[in-house]
N, CA, C and O of each residue as an XYZ file, in Angstrom:
464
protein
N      73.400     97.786     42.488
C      73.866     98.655     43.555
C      73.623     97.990     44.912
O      72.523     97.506     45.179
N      74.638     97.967     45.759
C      74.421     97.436     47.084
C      74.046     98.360     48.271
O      74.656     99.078     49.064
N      72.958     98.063     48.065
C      72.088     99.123     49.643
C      72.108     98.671     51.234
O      71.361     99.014     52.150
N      73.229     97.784     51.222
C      73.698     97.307     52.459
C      74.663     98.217     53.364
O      75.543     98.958     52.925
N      74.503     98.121     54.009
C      75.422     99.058     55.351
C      76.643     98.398     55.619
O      76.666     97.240     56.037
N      77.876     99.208     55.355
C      79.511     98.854     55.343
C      79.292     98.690     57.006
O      78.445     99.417     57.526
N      79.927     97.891     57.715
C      80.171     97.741     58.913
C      81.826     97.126     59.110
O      82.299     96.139     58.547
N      82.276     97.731     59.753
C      83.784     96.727     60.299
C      83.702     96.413     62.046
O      83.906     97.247     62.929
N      83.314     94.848     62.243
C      83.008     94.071     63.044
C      84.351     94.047     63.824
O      85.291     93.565     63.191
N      84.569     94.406     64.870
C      85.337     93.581     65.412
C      85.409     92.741     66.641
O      84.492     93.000     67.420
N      86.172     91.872     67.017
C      85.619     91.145     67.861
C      84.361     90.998     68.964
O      83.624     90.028     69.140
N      84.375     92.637     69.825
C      83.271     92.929     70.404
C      82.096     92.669     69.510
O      81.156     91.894     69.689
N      82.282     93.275     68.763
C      81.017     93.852     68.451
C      80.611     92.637     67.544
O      79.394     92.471     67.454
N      81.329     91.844     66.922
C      80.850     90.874     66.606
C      79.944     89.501     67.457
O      79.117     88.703     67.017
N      80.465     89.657     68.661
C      79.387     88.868     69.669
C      77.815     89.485     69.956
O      76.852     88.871     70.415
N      77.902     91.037     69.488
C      76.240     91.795     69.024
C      75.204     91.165     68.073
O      73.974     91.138     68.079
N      76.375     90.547     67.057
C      75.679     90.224     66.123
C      75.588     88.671     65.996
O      74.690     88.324     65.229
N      76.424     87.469     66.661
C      76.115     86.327     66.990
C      74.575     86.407     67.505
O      73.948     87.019     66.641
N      73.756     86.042     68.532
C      72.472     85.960     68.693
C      71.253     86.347     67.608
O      70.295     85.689     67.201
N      71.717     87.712     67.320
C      71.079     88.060     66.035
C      70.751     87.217     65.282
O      69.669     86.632     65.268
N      72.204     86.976     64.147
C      72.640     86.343     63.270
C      71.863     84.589     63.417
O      71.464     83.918     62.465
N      71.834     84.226     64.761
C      71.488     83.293     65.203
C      69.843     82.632     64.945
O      69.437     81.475     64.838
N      69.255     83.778     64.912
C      67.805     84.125     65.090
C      67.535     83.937     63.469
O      66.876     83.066     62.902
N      68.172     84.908     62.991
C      67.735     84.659     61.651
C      67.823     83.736     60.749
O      66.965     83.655     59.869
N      69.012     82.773     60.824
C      69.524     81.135     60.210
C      68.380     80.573     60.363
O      67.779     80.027     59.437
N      67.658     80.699     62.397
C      66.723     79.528     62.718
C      65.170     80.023     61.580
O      64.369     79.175     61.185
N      65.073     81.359     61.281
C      63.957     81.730     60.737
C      64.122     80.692     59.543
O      63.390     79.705     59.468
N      64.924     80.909     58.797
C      64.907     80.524     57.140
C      65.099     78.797     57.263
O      65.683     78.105     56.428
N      64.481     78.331     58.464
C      64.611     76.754     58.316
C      63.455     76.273     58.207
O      62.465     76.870     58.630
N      63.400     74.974     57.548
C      61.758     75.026     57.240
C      61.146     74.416     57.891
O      60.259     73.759     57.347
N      61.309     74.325     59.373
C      60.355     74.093     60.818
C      61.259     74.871     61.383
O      62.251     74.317     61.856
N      61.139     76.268     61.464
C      61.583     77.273     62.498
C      61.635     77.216     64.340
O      60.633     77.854     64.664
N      62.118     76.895     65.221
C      61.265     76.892     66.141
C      61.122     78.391     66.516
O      60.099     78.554     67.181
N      61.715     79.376     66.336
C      61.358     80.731     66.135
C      61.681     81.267     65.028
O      62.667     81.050     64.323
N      60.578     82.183     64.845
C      60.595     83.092     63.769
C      60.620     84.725     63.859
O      59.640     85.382     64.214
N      61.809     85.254     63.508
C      62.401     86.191     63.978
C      62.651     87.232     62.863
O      63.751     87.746     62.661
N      61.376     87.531     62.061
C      61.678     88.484     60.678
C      62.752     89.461     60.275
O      63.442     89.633     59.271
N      62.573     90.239     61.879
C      63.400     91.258     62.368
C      64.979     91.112     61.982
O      65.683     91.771     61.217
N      65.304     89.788     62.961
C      66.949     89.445     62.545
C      66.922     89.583     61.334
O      67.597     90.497     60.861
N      66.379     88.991     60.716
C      66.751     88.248     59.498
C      66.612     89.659     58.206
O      66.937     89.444     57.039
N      66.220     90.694     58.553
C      65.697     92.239     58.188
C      67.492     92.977     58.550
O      68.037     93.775     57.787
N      67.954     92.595     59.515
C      68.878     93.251     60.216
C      70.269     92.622     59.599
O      71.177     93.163     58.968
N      70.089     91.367     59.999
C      71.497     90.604     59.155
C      71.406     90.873     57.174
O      72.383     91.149     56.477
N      70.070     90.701     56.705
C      70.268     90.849     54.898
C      71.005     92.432     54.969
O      71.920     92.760     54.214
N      70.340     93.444     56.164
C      70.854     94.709     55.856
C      72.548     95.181     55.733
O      73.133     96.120     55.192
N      72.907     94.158     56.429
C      74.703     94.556     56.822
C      75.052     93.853     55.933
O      74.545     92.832     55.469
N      76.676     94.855     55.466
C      77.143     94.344     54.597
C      78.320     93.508     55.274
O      79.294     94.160     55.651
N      78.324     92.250     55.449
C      79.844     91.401     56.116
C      79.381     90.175     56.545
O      78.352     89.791     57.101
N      80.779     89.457     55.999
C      80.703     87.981     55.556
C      79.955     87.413     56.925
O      80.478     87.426     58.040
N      78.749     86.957     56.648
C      78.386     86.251     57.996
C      78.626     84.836     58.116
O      78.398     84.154     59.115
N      79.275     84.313     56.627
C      79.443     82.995     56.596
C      80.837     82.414     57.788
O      81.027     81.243     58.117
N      81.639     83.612     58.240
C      82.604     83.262     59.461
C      81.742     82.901     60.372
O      82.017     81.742     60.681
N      80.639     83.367     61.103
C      79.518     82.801     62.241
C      79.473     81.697     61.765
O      79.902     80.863     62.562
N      78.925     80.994     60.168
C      78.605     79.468     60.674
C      79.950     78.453     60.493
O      80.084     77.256     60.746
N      80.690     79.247     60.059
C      82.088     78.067     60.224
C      82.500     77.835     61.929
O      82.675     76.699     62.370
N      82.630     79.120     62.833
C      82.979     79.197     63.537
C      82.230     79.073     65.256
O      82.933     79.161     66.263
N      80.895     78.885     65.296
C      80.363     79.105     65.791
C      79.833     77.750     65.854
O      79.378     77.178     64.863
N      79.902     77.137     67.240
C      78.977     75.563     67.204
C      77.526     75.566     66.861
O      76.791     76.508     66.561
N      77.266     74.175     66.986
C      75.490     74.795     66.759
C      74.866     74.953     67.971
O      73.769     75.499     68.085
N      75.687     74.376     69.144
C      75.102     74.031     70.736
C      74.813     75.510     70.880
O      73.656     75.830     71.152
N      76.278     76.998     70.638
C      75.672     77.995     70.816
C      74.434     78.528     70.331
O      73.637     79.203     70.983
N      74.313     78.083     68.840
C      73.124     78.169     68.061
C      71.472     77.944     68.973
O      70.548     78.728     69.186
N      71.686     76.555     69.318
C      70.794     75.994     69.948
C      70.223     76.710     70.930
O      69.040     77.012     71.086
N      71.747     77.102     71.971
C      70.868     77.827     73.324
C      70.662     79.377     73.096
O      70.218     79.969     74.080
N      70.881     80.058     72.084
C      70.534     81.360     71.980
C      69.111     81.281     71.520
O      68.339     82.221     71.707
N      68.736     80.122     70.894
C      67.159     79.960     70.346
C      66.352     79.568     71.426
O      65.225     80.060     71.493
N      66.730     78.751     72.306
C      66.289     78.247     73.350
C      65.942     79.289     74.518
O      64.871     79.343     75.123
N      67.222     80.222     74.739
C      67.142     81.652     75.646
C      66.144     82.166     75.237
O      65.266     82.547     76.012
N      66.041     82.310     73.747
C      65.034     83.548     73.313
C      63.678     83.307     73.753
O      62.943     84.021     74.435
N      63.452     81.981     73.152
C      62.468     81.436     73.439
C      61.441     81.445     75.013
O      60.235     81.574     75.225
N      62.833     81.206     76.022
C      61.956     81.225     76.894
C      61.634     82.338     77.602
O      60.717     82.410     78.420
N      62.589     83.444     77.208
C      62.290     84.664     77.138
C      61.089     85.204     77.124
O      60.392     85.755     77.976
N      60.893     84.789     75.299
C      59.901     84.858     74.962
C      58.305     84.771     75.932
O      57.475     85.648     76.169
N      58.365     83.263     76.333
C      57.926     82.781     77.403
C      57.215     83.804     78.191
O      56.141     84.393     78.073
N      58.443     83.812     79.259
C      58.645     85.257     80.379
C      57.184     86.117     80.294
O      56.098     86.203     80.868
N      58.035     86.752     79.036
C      57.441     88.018     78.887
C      56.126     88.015     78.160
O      55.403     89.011     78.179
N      55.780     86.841     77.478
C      54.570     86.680     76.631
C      53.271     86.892     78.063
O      52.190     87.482     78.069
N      54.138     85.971     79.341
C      53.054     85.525     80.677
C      52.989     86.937     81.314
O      52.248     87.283     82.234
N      53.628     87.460     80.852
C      53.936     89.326     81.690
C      52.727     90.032     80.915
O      52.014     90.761     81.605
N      52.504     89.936     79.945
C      51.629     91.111     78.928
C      50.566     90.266     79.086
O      49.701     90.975     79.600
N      49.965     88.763     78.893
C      48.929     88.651     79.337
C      48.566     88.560     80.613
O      47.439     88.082     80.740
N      49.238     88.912     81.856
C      48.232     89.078     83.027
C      48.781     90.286     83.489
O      48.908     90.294     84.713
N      49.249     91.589     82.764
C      49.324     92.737     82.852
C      49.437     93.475     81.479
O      50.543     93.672     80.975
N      48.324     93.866     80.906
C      48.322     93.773     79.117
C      48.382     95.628     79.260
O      48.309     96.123     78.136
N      48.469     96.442     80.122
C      48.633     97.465     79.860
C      50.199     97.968     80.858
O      50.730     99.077     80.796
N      50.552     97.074     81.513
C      51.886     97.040     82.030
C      53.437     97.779     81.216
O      53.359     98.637     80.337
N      54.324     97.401     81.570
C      55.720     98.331     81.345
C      56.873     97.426     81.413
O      57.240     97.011     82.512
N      57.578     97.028     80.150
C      58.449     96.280     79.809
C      59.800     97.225     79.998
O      59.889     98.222     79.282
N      60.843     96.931     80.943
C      62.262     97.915     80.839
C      62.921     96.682     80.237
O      62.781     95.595     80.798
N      63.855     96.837     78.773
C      64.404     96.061     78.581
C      66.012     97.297     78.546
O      66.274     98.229     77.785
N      66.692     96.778     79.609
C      68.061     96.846     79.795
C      69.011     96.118     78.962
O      69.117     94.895     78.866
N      70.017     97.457     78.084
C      71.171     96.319     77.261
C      70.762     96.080     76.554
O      71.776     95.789     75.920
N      69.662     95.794     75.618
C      69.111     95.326     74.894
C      69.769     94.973     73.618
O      69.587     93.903     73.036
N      70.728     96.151     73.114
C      71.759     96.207     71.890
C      70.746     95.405     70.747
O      69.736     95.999     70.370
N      70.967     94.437     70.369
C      69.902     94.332     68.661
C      69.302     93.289     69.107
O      69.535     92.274     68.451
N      68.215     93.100     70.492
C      66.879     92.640     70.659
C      65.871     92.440     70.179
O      65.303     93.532     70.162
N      65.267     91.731     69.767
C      64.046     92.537     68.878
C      62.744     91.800     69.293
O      61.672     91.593     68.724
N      63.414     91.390     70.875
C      61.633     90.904     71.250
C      60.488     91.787     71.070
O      59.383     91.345     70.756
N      60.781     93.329     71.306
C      59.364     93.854     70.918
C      58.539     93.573     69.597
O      57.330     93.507     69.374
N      59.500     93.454     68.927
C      59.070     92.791     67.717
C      57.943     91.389     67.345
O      56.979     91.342     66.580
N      58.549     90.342     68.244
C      58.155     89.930     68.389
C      56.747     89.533     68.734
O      55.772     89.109     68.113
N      57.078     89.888     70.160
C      55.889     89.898     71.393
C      55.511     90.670     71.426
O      54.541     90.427     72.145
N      55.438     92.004     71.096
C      54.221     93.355     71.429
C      52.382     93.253     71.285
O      51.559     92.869     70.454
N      52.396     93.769     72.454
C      50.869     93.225     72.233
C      50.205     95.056     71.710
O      48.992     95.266     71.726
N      50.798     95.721     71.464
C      50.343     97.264     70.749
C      49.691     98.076     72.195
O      49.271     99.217     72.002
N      49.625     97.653     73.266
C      49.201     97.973     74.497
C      50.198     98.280     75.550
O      50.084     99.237     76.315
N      51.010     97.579     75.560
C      51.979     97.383     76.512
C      53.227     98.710     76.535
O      53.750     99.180     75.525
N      53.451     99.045     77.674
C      54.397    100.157     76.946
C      56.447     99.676     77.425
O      56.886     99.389     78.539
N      57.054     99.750     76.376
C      58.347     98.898     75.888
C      59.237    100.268     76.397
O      59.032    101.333     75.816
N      59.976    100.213     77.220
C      61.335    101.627     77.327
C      62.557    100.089     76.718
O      62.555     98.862     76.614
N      63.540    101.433     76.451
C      64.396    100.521     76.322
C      66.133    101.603     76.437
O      66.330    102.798     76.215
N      66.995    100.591     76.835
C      68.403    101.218     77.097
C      69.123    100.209     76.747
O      69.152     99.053     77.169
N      69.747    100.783     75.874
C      71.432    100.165     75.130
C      72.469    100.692     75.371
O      72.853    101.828     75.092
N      73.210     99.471     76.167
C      74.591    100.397     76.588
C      75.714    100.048     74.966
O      75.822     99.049     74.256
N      76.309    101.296     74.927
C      77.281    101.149     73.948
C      79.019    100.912     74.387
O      79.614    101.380     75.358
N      79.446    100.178     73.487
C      81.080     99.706     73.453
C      81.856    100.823     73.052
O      83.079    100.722     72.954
């Protein structure tokens, strides 16, 4: 039985799931430079061919969405340690999952997703 979620992607909304999708490829490599459980939780969940992302999709985009995240990452890692009880607004966020990431269980995360 397939316990995956029917989705019909279309163009928009398929650029939601590029970065994602992105995150999770870099997880399952075996020197990750990020590791992103979450994606990779989010992409096994949907049901649709993700093998069009790697035909279609360079790796340079690949590269700098790992690279963005990363320094993101960065950012916000230097935000929670010299304000560890501080207030993260993540705007837009759509399928983010730095809290995931980076949460230090202290910090308090709002968040707003605009929808298509």
């Amino acid at each position: 039985m397939n316990n995956k979620i029917k989705v019909e992607l279309r163009d928009i909304q398929k650029t939601l799931f590029m970065p994602v999708w992105a995150r999770a490829v870099e997880t399952q490599k075996n020197k990750p430079v990020l590791i992103d459980k979450t994606a990779l939780k989010i992409i096994d969940s949907v049901d649709f061919d993700f093998s069009q992302m790697s035909e279609n999709v360079p790796e340079i985009s690949q590269i700098a969405w790992i690279a963005r995240c990363r320094r993101f990452d960065l950012i916000v890692r230097n935000f929670i340690n010299n304000h560890p009880d501080g207030t993260i607004v993540n705007i837009g966020c759509g399928l983010d999952t730095s809290y995931e990431r980076i949460n230090n269980k202290s910090i308090l995360w709002t968040f707003s997703t605009w929808y298509i």
